[in-house]
C-alpha positions in Angstrom: -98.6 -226.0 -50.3 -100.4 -229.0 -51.9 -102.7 -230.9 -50.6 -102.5 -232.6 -47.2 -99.4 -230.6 -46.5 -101.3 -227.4 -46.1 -103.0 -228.5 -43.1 -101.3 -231.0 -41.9 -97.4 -230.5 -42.2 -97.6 -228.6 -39.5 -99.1 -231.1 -37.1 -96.6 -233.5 -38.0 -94.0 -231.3 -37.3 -95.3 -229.8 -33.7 -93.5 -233.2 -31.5 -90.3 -233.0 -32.8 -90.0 -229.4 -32.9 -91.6 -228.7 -29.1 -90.2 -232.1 -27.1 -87.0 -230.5 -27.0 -88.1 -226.9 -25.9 -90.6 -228.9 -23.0 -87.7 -231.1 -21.6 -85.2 -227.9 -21.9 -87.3 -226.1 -19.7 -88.5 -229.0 -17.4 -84.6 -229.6 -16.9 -84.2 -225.3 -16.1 -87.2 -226.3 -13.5 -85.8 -229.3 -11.8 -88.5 -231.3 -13.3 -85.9 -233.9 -15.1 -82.9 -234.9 -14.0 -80.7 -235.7 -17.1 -80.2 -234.4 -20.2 -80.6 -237.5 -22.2 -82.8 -238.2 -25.2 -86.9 -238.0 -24.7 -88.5 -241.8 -23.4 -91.7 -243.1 -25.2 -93.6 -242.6 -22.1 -92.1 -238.5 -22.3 -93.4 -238.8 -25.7 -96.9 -240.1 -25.0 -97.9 -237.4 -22.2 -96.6 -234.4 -24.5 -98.5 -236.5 -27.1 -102.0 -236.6 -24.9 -101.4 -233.4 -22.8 -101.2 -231.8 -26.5 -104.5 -233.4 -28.2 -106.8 -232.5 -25.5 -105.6 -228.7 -25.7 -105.6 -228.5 -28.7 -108.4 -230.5 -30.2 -110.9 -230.8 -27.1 -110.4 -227.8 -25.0 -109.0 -224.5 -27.6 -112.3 -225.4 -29.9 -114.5 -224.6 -26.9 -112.6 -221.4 -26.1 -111.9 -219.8 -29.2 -114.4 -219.6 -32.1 -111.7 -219.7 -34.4 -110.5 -223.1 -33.8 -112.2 -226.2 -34.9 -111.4 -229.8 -33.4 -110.1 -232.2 -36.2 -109.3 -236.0 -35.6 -106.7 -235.9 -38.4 -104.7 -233.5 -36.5 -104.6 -235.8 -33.7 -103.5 -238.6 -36.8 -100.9 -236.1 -37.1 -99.2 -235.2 -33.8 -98.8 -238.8 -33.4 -97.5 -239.8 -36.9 -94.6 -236.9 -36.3 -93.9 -238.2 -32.1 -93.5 -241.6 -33.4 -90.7 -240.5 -36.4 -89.2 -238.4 -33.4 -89.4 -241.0 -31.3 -87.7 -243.9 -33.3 -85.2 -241.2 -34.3 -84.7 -240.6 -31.0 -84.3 -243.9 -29.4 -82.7 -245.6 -31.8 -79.8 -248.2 -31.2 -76.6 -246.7 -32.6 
């Protein structure tokens, strides 16, 4: 893959792909009520809950991972395209 996609396609990609798995299995737990599409504020704590792990606490734990700002860039460049998607007015 060229260029920034190498790294970072994957980054962009992570909220789209794993919101729907999170509130899927929320909704098995009894954690959400309705089935209907994700809100901003859904969006956001996936968004924050993700960045920490990944960039602030997996970097201290493993020695193969390495914290990286743009990847952060990332996860919120893809939740915002998911997220206008999302709640869009139809």
């Amino acid at each position: 893959m060229p260029g920034w996609s190498a790294g970072w396609f994957r980054d962009v990609l992570f909220l789209p792909a794993a919101v729907p798995v999170f509130l899927w299995i929320e909704r098995r737990l009894g954690l959400r009520a309705h089935d209907a599409p994700p809100s901003w504020g859904e969006l956001m704590w996936l968004f924050l809950v993700w960045s920490v792990a990944a960039e602030g606490v997996a970097p201290l734990l493993f020695e193969q991972c390495t914290a990286d700002a743009l990847d952060i860039l990332a996860y919120a460049a893809g939740g915002i395209i998911a997220g206008s998607w999302w709640t869009r007015r139809v």
